[in-house]
LUMSEKE-367265 format. One record per residue (C-alpha): residue number from 1; residue in three letters; x, z, y. Coordinates in nm, 3 decimals, decimal comma, always signed. Layout:
<num = NUM; residu = ALA; X = X; Z = Z; Y = Y>
...
This chain:
<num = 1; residu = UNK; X = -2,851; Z = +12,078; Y = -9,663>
<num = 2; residu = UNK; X = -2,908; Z = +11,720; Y = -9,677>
<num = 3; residu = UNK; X = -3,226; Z = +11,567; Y = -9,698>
<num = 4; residu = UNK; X = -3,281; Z = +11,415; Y = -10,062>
<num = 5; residu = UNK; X = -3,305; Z = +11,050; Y = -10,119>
<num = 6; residu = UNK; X = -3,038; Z = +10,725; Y = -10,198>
<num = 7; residu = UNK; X = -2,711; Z = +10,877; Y = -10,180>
<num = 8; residu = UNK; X = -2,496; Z = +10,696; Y = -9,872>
<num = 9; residu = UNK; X = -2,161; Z = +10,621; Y = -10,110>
<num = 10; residu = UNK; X = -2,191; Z = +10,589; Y = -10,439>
<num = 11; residu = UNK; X = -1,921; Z = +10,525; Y = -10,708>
<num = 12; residu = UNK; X = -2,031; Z = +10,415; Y = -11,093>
<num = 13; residu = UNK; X = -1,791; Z = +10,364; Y = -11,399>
<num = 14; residu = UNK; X = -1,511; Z = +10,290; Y = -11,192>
<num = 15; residu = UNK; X = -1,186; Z = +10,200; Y = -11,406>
<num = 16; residu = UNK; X = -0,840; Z = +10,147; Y = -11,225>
<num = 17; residu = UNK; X = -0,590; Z = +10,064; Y = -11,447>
<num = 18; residu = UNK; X = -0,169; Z = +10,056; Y = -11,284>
<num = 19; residu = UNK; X = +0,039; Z = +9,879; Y = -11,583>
<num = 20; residu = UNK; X = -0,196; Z = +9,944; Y = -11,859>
<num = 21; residu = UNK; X = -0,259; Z = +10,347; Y = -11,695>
<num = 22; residu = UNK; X = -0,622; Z = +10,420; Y = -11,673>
<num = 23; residu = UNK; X = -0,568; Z = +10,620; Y = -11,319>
<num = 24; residu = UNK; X = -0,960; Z = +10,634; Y = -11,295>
<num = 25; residu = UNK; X = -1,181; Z = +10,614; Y = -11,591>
<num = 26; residu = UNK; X = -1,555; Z = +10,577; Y = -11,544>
<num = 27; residu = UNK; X = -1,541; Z = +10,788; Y = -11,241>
<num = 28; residu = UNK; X = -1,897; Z = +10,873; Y = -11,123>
<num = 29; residu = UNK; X = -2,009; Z = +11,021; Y = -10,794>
<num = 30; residu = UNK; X = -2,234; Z = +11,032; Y = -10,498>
<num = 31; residu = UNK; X = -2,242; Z = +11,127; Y = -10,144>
<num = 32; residu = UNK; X = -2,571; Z = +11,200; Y = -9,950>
<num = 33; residu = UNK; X = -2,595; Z = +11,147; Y = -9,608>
<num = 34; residu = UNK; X = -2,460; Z = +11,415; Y = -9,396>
<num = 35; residu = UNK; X = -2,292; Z = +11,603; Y = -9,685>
<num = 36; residu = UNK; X = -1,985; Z = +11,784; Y = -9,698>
<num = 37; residu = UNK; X = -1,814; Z = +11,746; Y = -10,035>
<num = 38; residu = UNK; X = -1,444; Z = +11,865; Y = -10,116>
<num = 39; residu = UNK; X = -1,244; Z = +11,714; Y = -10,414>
<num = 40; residu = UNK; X = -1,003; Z = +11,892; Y = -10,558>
<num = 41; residu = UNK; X = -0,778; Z = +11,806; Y = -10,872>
<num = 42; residu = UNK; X = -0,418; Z = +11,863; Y = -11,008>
<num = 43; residu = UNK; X = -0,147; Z = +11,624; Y = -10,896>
<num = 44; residu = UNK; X = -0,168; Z = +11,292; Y = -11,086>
<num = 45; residu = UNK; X = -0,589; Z = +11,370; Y = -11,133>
<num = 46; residu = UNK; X = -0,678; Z = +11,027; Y = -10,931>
<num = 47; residu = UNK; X = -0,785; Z = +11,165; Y = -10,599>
<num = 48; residu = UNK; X = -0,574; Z = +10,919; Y = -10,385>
<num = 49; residu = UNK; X = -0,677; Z = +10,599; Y = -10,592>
<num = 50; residu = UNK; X = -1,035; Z = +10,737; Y = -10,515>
<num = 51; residu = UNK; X = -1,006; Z = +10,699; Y = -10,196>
<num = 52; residu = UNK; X = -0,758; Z = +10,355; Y = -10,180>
<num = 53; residu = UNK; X = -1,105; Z = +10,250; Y = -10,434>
<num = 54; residu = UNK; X = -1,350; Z = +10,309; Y = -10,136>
<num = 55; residu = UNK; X = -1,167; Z = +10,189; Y = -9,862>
<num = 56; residu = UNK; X = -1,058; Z = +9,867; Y = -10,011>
<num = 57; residu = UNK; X = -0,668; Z = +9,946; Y = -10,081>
<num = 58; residu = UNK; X = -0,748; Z = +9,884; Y = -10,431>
<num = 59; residu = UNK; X = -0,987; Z = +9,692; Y = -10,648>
<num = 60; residu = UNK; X = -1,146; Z = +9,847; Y = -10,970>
<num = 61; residu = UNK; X = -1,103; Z = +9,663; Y = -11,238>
<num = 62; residu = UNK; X = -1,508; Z = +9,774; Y = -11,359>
<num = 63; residu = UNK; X = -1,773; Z = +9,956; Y = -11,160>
<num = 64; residu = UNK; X = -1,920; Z = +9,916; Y = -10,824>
<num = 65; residu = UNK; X = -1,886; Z = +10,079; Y = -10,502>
<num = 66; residu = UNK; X = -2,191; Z = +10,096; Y = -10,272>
<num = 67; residu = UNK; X = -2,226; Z = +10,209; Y = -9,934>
<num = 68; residu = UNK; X = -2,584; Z = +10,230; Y = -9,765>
<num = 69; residu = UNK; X = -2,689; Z = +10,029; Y = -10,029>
<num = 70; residu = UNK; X = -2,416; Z = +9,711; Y = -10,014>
<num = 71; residu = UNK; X = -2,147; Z = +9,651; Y = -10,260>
<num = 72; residu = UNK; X = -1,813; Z = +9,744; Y = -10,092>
<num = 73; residu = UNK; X = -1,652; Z = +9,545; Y = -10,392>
<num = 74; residu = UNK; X = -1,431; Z = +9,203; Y = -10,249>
<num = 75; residu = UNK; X = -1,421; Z = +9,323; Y = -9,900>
<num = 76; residu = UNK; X = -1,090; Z = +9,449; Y = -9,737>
<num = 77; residu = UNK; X = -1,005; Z = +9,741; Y = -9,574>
<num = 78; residu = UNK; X = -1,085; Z = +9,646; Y = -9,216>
<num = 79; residu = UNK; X = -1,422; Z = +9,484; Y = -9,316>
<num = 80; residu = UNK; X = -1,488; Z = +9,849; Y = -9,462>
<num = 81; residu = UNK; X = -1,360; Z = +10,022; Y = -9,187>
<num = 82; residu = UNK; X = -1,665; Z = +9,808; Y = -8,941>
<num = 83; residu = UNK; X = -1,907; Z = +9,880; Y = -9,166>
<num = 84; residu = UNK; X = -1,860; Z = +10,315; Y = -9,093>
<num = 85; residu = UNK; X = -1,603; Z = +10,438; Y = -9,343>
<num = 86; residu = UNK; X = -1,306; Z = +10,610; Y = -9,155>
<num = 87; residu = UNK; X = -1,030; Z = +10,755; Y = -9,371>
<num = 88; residu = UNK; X = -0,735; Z = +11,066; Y = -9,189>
<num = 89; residu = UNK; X = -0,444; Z = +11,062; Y = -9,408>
<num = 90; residu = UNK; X = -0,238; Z = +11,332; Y = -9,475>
<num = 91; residu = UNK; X = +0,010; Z = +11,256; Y = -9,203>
<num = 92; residu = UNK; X = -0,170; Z = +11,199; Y = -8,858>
<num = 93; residu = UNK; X = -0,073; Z = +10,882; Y = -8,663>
<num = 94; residu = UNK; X = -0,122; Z = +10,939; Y = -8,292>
<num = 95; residu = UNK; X = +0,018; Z = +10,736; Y = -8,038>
<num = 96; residu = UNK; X = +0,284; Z = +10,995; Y = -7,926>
<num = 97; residu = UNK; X = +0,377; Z = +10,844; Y = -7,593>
<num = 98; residu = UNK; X = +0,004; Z = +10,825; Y = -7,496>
<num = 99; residu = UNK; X = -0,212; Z = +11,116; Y = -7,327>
<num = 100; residu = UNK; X = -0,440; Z = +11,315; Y = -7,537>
<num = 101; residu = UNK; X = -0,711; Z = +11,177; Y = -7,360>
<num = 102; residu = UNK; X = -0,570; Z = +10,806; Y = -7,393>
<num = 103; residu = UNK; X = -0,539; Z = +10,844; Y = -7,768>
<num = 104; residu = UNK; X = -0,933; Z = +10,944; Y = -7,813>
<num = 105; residu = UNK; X = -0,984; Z = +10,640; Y = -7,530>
<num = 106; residu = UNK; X = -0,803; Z = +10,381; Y = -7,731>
<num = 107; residu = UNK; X = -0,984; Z = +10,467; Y = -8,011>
<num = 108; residu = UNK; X = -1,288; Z = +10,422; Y = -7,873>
<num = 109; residu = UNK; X = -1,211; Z = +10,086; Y = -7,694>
<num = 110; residu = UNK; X = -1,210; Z = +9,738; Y = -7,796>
<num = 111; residu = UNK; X = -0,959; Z = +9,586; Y = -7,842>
<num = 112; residu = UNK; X = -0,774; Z = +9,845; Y = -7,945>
<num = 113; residu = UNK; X = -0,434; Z = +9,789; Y = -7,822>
<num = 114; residu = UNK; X = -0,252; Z = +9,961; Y = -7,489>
<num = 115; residu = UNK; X = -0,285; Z = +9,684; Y = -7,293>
<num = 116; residu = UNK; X = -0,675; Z = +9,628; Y = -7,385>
<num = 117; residu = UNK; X = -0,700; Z = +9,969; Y = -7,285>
<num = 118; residu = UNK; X = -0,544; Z = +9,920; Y = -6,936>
<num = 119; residu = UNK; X = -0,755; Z = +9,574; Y = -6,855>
<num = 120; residu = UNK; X = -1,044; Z = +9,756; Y = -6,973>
<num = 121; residu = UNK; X = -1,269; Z = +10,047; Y = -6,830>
<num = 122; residu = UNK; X = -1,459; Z = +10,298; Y = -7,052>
<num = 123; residu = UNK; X = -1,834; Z = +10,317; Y = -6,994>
<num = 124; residu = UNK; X = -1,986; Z = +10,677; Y = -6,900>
<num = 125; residu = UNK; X = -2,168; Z = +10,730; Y = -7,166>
<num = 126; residu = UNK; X = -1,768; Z = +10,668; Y = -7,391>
<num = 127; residu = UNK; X = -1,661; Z = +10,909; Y = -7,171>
<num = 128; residu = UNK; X = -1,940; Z = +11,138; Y = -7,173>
<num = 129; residu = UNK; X = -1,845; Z = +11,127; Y = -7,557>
<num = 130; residu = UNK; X = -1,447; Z = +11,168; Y = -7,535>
<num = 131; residu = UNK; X = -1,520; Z = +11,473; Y = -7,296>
<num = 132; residu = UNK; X = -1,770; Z = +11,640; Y = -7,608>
<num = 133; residu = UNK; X = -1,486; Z = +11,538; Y = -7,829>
<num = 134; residu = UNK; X = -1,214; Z = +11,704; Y = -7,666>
<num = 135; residu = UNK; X = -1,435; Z = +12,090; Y = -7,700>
<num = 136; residu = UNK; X = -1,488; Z = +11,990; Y = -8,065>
<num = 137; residu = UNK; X = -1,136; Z = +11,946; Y = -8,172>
<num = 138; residu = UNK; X = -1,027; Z = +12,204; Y = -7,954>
<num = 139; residu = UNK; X = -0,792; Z = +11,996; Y = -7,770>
<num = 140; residu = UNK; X = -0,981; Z = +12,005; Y = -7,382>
<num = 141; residu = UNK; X = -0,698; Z = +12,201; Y = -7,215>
<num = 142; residu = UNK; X = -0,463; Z = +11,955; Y = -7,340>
<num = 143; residu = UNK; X = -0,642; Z = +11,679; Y = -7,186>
<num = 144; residu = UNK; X = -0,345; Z = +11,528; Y = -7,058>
<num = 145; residu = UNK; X = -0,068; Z = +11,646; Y = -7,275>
<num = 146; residu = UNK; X = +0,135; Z = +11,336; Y = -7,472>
<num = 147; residu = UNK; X = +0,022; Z = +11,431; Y = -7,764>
<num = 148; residu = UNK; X = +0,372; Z = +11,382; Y = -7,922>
<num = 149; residu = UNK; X = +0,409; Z = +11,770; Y = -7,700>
<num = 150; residu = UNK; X = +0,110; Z = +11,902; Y = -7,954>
<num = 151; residu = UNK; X = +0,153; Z = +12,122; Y = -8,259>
<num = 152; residu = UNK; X = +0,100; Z = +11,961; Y = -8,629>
<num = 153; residu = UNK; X = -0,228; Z = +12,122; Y = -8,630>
<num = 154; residu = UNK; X = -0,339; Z = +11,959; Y = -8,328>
<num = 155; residu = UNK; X = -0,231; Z = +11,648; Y = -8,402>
<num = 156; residu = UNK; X = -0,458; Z = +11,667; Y = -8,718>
<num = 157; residu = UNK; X = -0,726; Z = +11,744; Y = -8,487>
<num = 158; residu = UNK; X = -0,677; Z = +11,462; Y = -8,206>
<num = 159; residu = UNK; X = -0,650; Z = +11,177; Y = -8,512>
<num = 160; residu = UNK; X = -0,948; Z = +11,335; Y = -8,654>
<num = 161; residu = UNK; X = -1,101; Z = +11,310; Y = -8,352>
<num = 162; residu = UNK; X = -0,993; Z = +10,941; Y = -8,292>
<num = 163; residu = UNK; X = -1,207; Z = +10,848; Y = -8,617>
<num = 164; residu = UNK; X = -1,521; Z = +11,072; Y = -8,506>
<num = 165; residu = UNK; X = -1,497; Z = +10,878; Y = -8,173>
<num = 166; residu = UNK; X = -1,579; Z = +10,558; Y = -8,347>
<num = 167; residu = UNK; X = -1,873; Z = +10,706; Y = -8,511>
<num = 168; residu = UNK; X = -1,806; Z = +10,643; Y = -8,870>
<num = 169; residu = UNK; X = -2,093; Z = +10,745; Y = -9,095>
<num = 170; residu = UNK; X = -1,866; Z = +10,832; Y = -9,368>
<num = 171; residu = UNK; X = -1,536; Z = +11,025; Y = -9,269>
<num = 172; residu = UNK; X = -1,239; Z = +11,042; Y = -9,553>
<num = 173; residu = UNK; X = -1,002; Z = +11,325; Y = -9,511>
<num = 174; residu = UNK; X = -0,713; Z = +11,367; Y = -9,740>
<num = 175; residu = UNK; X = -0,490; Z = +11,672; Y = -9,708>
<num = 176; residu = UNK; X = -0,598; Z = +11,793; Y = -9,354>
<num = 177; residu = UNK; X = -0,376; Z = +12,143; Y = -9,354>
<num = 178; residu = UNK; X = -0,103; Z = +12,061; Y = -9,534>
<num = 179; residu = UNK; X = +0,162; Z = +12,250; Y = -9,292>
<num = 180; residu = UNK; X = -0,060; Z = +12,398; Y = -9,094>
<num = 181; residu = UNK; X = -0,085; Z = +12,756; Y = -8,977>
<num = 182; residu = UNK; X = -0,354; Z = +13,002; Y = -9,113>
<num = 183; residu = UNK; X = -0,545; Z = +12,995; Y = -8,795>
<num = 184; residu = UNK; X = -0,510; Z = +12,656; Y = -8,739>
<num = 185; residu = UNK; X = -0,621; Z = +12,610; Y = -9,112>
<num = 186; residu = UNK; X = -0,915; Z = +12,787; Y = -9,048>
<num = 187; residu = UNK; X = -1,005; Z = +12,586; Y = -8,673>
<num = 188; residu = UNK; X = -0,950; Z = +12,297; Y = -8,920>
<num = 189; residu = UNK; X = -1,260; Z = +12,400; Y = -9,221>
<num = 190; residu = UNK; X = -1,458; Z = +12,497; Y = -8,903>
<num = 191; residu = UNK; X = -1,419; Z = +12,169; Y = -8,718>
<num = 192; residu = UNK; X = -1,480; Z = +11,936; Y = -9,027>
<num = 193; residu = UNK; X = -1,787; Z = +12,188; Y = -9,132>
<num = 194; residu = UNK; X = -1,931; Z = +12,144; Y = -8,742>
<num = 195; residu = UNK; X = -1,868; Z = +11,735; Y = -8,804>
<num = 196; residu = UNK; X = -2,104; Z = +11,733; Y = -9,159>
<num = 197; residu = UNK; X = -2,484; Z = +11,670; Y = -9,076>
<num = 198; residu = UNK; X = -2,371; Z = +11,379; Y = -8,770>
<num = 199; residu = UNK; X = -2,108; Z = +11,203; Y = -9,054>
<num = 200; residu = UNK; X = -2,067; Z = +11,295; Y = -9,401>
<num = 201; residu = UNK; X = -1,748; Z = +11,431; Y = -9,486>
<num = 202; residu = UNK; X = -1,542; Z = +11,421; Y = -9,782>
<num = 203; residu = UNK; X = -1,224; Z = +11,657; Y = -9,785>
<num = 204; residu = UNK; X = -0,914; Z = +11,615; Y = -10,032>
<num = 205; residu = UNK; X = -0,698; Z = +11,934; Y = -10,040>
<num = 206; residu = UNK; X = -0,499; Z = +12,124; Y = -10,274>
<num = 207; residu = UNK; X = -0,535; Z = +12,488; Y = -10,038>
<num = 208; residu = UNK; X = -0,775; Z = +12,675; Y = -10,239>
<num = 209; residu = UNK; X = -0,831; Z = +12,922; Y = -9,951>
<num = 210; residu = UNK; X = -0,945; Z = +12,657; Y = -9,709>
<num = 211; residu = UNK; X = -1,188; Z = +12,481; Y = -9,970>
<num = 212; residu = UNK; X = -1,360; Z = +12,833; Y = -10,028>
<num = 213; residu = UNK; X = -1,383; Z = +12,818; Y = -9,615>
<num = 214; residu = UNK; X = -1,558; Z = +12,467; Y = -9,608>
<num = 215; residu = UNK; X = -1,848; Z = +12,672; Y = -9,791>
<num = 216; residu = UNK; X = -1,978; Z = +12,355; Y = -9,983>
<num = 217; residu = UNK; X = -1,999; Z = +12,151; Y = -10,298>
<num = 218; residu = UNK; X = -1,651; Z = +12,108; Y = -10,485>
<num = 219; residu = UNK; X = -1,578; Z = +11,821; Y = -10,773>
<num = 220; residu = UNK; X = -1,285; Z = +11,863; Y = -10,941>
<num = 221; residu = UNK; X = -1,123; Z = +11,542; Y = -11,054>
<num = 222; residu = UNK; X = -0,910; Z = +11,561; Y = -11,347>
<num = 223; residu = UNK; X = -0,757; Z = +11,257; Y = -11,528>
<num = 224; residu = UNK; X = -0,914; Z = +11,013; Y = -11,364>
<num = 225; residu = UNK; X = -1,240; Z = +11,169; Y = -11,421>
<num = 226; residu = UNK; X = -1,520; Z = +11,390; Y = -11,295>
<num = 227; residu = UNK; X = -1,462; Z = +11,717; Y = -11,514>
<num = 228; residu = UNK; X = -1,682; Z = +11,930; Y = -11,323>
<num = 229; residu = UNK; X = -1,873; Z = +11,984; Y = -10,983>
<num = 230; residu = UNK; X = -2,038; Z = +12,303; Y = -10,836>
<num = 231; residu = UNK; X = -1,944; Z = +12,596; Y = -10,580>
<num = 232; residu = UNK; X = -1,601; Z = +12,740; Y = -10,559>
<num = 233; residu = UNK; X = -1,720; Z = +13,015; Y = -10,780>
<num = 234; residu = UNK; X = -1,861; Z = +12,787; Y = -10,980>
<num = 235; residu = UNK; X = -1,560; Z = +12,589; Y = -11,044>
<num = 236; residu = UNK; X = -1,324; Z = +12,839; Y = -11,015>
<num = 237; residu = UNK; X = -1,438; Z = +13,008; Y = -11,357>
<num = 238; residu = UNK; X = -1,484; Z = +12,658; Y = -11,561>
<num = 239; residu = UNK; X = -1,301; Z = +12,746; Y = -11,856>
<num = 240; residu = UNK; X = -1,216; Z = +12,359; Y = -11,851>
<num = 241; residu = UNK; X = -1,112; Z = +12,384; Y = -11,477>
<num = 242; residu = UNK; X = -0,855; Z = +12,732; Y = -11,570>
<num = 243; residu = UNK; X = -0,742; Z = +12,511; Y = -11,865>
<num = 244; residu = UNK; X = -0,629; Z = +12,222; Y = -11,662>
<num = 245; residu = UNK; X = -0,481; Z = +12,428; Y = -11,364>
<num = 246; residu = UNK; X = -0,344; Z = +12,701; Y = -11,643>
<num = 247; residu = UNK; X = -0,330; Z = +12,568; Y = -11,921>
<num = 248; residu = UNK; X = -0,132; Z = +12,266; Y = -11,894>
<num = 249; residu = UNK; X = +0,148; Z = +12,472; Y = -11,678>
<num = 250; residu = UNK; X = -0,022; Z = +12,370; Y = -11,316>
<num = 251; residu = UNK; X = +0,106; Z = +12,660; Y = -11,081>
<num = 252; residu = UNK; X = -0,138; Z = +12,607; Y = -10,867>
<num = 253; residu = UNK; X = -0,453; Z = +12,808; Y = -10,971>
<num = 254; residu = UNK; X = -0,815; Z = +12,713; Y = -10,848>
């Protein structure tokens, strides 16, 4: 578990409003340092304008959002990205034409373009650290592969591996397994469980089945709002939870 003290993100009363919609509406919620925390919430609950809100893609319209202590509020989404917040989306963007290994070296060089990369060398120790990579995400036999040649899964993998590369404190995954196979599902909850404790980790995902996997703390967003946090089990048996997922014809149960 974490140690206790100042959370590392924190988000209070933040309202976004789209056209007079309230998409978030006094949203509340804290990260500590090293924690692994999934969010889960019908479609339409707020969960991507969360995480546009922490990255910088969108501006609150109340609230704050601190980081290690600073205000993220007014800066954009490269100035946020510097400071250790590194967000996956649901569809990974890898440089197909490039080497698995040149994806995870780009990534880690500066600056970060193909020719950068060619007119500069890596240092050991960024190797040393690509090489580590490349057993974590499971992707050291494909070493050289173009990783437009790898499976959906692990192209998940190598993006989220181009993010851990740059040694974000605060990692932002949204929909990692969407299309994924169950045993590359389950590769996935173990890698991003192995990567809490070094970065914190916050997970977005509507597979029920893989959240139970991560093992951790689950808030479930619902209207723009916290409506409840705890463990699966926990939250699975919230009669408000069953009456958002069930109750308002959701399909989907938690």
């Amino acid at each position: 578990m974490p140690a206790p003290g100042p959370p590392l993100l924190e988000l209070v009363g933040i309202n976004v409003s789209f056209d007079g919609f309230l998409a978030l509406k006094n949203l509340n919620l804290q990260l500590a340092a090293g924690e692994l925390r999934a969010v889960i919430g019908p479609n339409g609950a707020g969960k991507t304008t969360f995480l546009d809100v922490i990255t910088g893609k969108v501006q609150p319209q109340a609230g704050d959002v601190c980081f290690c202590g600073r205000s993220l509020l007014g800066r954009n989404e490269h100035q946020i990205a510097r400071l250790g917040v590194g967000r996956k989306f649901q569809s990974p963007r890898v440089f197909e034409h490039l080497s698995v290994q040149e994806n995870l070296a780009l990534a880690v060089s500066a600056p970060k373009t193909p020719m950068g990369l060619l007119r500069r060398h890596l240092t050991s120790a960024q190797r040393q650290r690509i090489h580590h990579l490349l057993e974590v995400i499971n992707l050291a036999p494909q070493i050289h592969d173009r990783a437009g040649s790898l499976s959906h899964g692990q192209k998940q993998w190598l993006e989220i591996g181009m993010l851990v590369v740059q040694a974000p404190q605060l990692l932002l995954v949204d929909e990692p397994v969407a299309g994924l196979s169950d045993a590359e599902t389950e590769r996935t909850a173990d890698l991003l469980r192995s990567l809490a404790g070094d970065h914190t980790v916050l997970v977005i995902e509507h597979d029920m089945e893989f959240i139970r996997r991560l093992q951790t703390r689950v808030t479930v967003l619902h209207q723009g709002q916290v409506l409840c946090e705890g463990s699966m089990d926990q939250v699975q048996t919230d009669p408000q939870v069953v009456e958002v997922y069930l109750g308002g014809g959701q399909e989907q149960q938690p």
